[in-house]
Every structure is written in C-alpha cells, then in structure tokens.
C-alpha positions as CSV (number, residue, x, y, z in Angstrom):
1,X,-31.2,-9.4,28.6
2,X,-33.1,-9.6,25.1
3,X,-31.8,-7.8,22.6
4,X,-34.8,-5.5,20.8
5,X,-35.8,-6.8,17.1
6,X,-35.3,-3.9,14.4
7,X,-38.7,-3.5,12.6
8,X,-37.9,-2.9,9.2
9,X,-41.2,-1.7,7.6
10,X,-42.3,-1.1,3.9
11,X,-45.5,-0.3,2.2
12,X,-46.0,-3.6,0.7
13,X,-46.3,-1.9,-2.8
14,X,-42.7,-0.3,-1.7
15,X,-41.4,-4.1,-1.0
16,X,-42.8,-5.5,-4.5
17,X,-41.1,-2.6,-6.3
18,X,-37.8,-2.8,-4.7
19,X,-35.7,-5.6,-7.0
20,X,-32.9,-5.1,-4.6
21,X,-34.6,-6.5,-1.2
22,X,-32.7,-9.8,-0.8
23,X,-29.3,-7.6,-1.1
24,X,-30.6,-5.3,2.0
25,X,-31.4,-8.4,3.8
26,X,-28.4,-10.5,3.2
27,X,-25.8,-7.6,2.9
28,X,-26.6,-4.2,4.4
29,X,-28.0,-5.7,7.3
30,X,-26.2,-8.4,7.7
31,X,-24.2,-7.4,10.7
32,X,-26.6,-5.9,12.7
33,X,-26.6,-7.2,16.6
34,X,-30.1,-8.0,16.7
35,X,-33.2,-10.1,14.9
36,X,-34.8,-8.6,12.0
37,X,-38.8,-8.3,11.8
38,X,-40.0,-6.9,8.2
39,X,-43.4,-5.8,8.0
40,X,-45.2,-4.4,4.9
41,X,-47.9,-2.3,5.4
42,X,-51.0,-1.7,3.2
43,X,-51.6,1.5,1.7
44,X,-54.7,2.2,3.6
45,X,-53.1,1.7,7.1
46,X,-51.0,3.7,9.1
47,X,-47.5,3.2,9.4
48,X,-46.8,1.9,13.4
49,X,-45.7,4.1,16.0
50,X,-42.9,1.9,17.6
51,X,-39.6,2.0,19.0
52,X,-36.1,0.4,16.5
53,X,-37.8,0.9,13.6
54,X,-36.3,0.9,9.7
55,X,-39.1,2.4,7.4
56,X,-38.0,1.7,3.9
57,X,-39.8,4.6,1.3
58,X,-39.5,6.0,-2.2
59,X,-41.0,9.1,-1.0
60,X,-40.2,11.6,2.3
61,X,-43.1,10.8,4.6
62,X,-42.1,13.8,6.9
63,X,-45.2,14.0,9.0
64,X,-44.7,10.4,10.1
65,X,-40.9,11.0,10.8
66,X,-41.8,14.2,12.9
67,X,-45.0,12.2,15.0
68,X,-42.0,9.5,15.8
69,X,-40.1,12.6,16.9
70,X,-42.3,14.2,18.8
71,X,-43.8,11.0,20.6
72,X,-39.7,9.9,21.7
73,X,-39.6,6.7,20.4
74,X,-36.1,5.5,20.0
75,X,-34.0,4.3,17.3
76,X,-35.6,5.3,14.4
77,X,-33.6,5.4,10.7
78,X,-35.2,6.3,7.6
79,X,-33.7,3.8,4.0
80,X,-34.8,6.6,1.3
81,X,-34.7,4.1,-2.3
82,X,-35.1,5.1,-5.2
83,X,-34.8,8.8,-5.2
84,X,-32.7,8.8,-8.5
85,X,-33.0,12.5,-9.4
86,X,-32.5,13.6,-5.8
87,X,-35.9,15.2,-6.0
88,X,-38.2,13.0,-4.0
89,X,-37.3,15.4,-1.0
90,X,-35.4,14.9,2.4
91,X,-37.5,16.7,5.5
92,X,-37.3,13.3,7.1
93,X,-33.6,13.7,7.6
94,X,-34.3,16.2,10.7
95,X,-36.2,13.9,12.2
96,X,-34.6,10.6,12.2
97,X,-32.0,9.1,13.8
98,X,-29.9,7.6,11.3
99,X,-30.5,7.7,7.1
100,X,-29.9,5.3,4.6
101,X,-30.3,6.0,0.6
102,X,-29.0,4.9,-3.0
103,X,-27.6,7.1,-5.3
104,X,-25.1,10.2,-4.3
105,X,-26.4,13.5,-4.5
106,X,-23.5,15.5,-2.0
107,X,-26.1,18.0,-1.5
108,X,-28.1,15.9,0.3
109,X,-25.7,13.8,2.2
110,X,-25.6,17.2,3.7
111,X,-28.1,17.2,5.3
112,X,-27.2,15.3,8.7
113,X,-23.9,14.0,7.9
114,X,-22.9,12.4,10.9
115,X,-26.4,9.9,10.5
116,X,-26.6,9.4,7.0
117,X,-24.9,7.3,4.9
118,X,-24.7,6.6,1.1
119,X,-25.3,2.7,0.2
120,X,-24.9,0.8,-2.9
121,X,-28.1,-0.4,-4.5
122,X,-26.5,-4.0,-4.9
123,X,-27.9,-6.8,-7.1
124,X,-31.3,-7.1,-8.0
125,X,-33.4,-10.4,-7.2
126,X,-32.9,-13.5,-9.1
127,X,-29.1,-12.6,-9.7
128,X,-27.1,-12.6,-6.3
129,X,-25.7,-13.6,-4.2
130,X,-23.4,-15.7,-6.4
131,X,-20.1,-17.1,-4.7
132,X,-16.4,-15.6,-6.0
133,X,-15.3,-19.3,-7.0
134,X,-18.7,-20.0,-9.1
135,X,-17.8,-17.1,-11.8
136,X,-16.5,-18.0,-14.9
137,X,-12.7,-16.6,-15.9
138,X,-12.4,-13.9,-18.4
139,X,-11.2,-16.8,-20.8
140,X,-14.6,-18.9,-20.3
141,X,-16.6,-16.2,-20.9
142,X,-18.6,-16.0,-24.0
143,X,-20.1,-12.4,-24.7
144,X,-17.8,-9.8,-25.4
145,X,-19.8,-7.2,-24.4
146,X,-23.5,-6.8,-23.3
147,X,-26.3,-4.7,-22.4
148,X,-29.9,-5.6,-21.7
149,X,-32.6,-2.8,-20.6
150,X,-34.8,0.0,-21.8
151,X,-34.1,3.1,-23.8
152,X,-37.3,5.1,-23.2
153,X,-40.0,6.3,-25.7
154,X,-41.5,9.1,-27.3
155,X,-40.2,12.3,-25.5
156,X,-38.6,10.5,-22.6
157,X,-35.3,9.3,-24.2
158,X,-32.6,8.2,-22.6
159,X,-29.8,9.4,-24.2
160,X,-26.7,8.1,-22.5
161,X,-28.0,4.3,-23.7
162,X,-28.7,5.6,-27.3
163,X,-25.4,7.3,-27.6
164,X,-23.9,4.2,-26.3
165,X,-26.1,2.0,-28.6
166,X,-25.3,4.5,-31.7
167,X,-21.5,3.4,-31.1
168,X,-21.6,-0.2,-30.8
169,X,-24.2,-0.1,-34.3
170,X,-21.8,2.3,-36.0
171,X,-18.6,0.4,-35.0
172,X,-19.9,-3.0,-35.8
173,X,-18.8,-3.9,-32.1
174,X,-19.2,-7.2,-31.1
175,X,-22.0,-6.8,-28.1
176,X,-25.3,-9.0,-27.1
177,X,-27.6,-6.3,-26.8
178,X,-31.4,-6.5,-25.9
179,X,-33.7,-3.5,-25.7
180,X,-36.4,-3.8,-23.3
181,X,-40.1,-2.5,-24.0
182,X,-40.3,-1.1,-20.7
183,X,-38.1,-1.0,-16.6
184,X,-38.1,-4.5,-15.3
185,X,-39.2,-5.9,-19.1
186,X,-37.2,-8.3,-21.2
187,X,-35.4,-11.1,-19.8
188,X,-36.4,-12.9,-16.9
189,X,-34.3,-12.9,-13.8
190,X,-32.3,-16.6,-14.3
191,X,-31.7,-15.0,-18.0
192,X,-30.4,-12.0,-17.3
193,X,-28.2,-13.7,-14.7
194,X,-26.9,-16.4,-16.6
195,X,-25.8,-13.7,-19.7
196,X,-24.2,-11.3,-17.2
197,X,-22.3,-14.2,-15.6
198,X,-20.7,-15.4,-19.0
199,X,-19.8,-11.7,-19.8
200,X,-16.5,-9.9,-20.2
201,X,-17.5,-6.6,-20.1
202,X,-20.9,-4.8,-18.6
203,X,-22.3,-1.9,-20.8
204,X,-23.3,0.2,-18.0
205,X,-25.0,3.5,-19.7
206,X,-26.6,6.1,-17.3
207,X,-30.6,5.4,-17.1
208,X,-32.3,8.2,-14.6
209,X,-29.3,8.0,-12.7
210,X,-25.8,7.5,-13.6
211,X,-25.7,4.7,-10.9
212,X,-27.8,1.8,-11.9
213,X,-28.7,-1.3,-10.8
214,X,-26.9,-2.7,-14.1
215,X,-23.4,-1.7,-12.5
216,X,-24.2,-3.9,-9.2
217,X,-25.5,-6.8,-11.4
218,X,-22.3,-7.2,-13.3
219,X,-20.1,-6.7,-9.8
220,X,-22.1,-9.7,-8.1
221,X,-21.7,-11.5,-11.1
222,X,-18.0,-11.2,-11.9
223,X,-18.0,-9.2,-15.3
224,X,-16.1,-5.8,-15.8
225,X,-18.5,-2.8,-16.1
226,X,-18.2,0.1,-18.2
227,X,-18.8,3.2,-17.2
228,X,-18.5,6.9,-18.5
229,X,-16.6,9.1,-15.3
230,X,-18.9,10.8,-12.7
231,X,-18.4,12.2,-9.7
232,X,-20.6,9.6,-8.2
233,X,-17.8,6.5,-8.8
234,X,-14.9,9.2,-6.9
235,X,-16.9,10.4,-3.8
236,X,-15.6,9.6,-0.8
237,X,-18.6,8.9,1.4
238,X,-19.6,6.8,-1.9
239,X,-18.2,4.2,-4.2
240,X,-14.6,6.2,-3.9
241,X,-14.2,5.3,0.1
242,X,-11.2,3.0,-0.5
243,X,-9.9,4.3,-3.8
244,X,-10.3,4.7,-7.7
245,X,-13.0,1.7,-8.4
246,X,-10.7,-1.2,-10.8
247,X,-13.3,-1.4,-13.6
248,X,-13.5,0.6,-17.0
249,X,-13.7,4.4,-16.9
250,X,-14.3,5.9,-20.2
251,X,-14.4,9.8,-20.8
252,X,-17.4,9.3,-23.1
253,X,-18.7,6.2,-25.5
254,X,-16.6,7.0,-28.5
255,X,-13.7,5.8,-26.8
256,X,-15.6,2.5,-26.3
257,X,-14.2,0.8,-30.0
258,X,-10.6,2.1,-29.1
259,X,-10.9,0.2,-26.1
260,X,-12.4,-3.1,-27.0
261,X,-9.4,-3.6,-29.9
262,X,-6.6,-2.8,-27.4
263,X,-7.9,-4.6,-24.7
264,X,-5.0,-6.6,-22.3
265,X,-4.2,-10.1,-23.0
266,X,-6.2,-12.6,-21.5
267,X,-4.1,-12.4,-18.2
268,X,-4.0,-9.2,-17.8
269,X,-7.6,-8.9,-18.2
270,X,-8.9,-11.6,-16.0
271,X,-6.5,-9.7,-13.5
272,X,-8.7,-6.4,-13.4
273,X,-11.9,-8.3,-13.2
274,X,-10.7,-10.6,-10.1
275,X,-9.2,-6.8,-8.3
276,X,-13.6,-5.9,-9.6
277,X,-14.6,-8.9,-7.7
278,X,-12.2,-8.2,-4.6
279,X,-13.0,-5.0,-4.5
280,X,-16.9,-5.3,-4.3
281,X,-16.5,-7.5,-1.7
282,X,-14.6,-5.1,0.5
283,X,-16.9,-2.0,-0.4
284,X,-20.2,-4.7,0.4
285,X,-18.3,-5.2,3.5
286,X,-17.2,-1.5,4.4
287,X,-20.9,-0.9,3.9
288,X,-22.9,-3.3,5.9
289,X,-20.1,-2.5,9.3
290,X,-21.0,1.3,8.5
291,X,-25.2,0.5,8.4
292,X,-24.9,-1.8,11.4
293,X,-22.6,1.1,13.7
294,X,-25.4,3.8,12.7
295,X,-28.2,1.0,13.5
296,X,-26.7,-0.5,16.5
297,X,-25.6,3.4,17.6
C-alpha cells in the first residue's frame, strides 16, 4: 500500500520571501514517512482543496482552513512564518489539524496545544547546511566579534541593534560590523556565510523579534551567539526543551566589554562553542521527530 505524498503548498511570493525554505526541507521535514510534493501557488488562484496538505503562510487564511474543515479532508497542518509580533492572527488554529510557527508567543501556543508546535526558524539559504567537522576551531577563527544587518530608518528604529552598536563604538570593541540599507541587503549569501563561519562570537541583537534568523545562522555555522535573556531562549515547548541553551546570555549590552576582556582561554572557549554545535544538533533533531509525529499522527 502507497504511502499518500504530503502537499506542502505556498503562495509562490510566500516561497521567494521565506530565506529559511531549504532548512524546512532538509530539517523539519526530514523525518516524515512519506514523499514530499511542494507547490506554489499564484496569487490569483485558489489555494487546492485536497487531502495531507502543509499550507505554508505569513498571514491566517481562516476561511480556507474552515472550507478544508468543513469539506473533511484529512490531514491538514497549517506552518504560520513569519508572524514576528504575534499579531498576524491565529483563527486557523481551530481548524487545523496540527500547527507549525516560528517565534514563541506562550499565548498563542495556547491555542491548540496538543497540535501545535513551536519550531526554530533555522539557517537561511546560502548558509547551511554546513557539516560539524567543516567549522573552523575557536583558535582559527579570525573575527572576534560580528554583526551584519539593518538598523531601521526614520521612525522605525531598532533599538536593541543601536544600543548594541552604541557599545561596541563607545568601547572601542574589536567587532566586523556592517550595517545593511534595508532586510535581506548587504552581503550576499556565500559572504555572509564565509564571515559567520570564521567568527568567535555572533552579535545577535533583537530585530522585530528577539529570535532572529541571525541566532540560527551562527548555530549552523559553529560561532557562539550573544544574546540578551528572554523568555523565549527558557521556554519549555521552545529553545529551553532540553535545558539552559550553552551560548552567551547577557542581562543587557553593557555587559558585553566585561565579557569580551575576560573571556576563557582558548580551551575553554572552543569547549562552549563545540557543547553550541552539539546542542543544535540535538534541538534540530528533537524538532524534526516532533513535526514528523504531529504530521504522520
């Protein structure tokens, strides 16, 4: 007996925007028991009415959800991206079978518990999957410290990357830093890439969300992000399933000096960003058994 494809549909604007596609693909569905089929979608057509379907959406496209519903097709799950601010809305959680989304609002995990599960953006194109024994040691790498992306403009500042940006100008830190003119802007892809993979340690500022792709990108790539504390990195349904992450926690970004001068010998060091890399690989992994259980049912 044939095992039923999973249709894993996208609005094809959705699936041009998404920089994290080949992670979905080659991680969060990686252990799923059956063949994959994507499909994008125009704009002007209607999203199809069929059974073992994934519809991947930035928005909450209730009224399609509810038809599925209502017409008893079968296996349906619903991969909300992008919903950053927790505002793009979450009707379609009634009405599907099982739900997928980034980022870690606990007020909307709520919603269905039992079918919806919290997953990690993971790396964007261009810069995974990179394999544990390519990464260079702590000792080989060359940047200290580095940040590359956008700070906003005009009234829409963002002001966890400026405070952090005020600290390494005031401190005279040693940090490659390039501001971006705009999201996805600046270095290309292989760039980005090869910087973060001769990095020590990952700026990783809030942007819209306190989880950003940055803070996967640095994971896949071996280096050690920073991060000021959140409820997002302890949650239990989140990033905190199997413990305290191993990378840098700082209380706020003026502790960020004091920690680059007393940082661990080279040892130590290159100790806490091999328990970062094992680590990843066992939440990638506790992830992708937990999507293919609520897929598979």
């Amino acid at each position: 007996m044939s095992i039923a494809p999973l249709n894993i549909v996208w609005r094809r604007q959705v699936l041009e925007t998404v920089l994290e596609s080949s992670f979905i693909r080659s991680v969060l569905l990686s252990k799923i028991n059956r063949p994959q089929r994507w499909i994008a979608i125009e704009e002007s057509d209607d999203l199809p009415m069929m059974d073992d379907l994934l519809v991947v959406s930035f928005g909450d496209p209730v009224s399609y959800f509810k038809s599925l519903k209502d017409r008893g097709y079968k296996n349906i799950g619903f991969f909300q991206v992008g919903d950053e601010r927790g505002d793009k809305g979450c009707a379609s959680y009634l009405f599907a079978d099982y739900v997928l989304r980034n980022y870690h609002f606990p007020d909307v995990m709520a919603e269905k518990p039992d079918r919806i599960s919290w997953v990690p953006n993971g790396w964007a194109r261009g810069v995974g999957p990179v394999v544990n024994g390519d990464h260079l040691s702590f000792s080989e790498r060359a940047i200290s410290t580095f940040f590359s992306g956008f700070i906003g403009q005009g009234e829409d500042k963002i002001l966890d990357r400026i405070m952090m940006l005020k600290v390494v100008k005031d401190n005279e830190l040693e940090a490659l830093i390039a501001i971006t003119s705009g999201f996805g802007q600046g270095l290309g892809p292989a760039a980005y890439a090869a910087h973060m993979g001769n990095t020590r340690y990952s700026l990783t500022p809030s942007g819209r969300s306190p989880e950003t792709i940055r803070f996967y990108d640095a994971l896949e790539l071996g280096a050690v992000p920073i991060v000021i504390d959140g409820n997002w990195l302890h949650a239990k349904d989140g990033l905190g399933v199997l413990g305290r992450p191993p990378i840098v926690i700082l209380s706020n970004w003026a502790e960020l000096p004091m920690f680059l001068k007393s940082q661990p010998d080279l040892n130590a060091a290159e100790k806490q960003r091999l328990d970062c890399v094992k680590w990843w690989c066992k939440i990638k992994e506790h992830y992708a058994t937990k999507v293919a259980k609520l897929i598979n049912g």
